[in-house]
N, C-alpha and C positions, 0 to 999 in steps of 0.2 A: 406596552413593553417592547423594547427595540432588540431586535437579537444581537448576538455580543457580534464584536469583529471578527473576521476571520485570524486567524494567530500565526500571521506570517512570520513572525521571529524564530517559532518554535519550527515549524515547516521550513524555513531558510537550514535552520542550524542541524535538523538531521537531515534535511535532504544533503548541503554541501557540506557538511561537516564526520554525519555518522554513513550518509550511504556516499559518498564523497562524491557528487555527481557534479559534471560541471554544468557551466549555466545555461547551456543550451539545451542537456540534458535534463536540467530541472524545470526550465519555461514550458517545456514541449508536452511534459505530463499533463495529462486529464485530472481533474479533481478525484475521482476515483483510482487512478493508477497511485496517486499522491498517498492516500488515507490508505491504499494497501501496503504503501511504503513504509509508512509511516507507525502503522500496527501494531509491530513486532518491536517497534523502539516504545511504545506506550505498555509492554508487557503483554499482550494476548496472547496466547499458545496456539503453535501448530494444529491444524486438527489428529486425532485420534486415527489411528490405524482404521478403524471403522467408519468414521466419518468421511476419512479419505478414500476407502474403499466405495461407499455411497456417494461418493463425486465424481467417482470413476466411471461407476456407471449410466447416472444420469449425464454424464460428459466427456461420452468416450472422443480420444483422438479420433482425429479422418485416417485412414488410410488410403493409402498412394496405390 
């Protein structure tokens, strides 16, 4: 079984259309930066007060 294509139509159309980026700013994304872009237009929810509290700490900022 061959894994499907990647769906660059869909990834085109919200990367330049819904996050309006231009093209230089959409070449440059990582596969990963892309799918977190992409997320929130596929419907996911933000995390939870909670959840985001528990990110916080296992990722706290640097400080200067």
């Amino acid at each position: 079984m061959e894994p499907a294509a990647f769906p660059w139509d869909e990834a085109m159309a919200v990367g330049f259309g819904l996050l309006r980026l231009s093209s230089d700013a959409f070449w440059k994304l990582t596969p990963r930066e892309l799918a977190s872009a992409i997320a929130p237009a596929r419907g996911r929810a933000a995390p939870s007060p909670g959840e985001l509290a528990g990110l916080m700490r296992r990722f706290p900022d640097a400080r200067r």
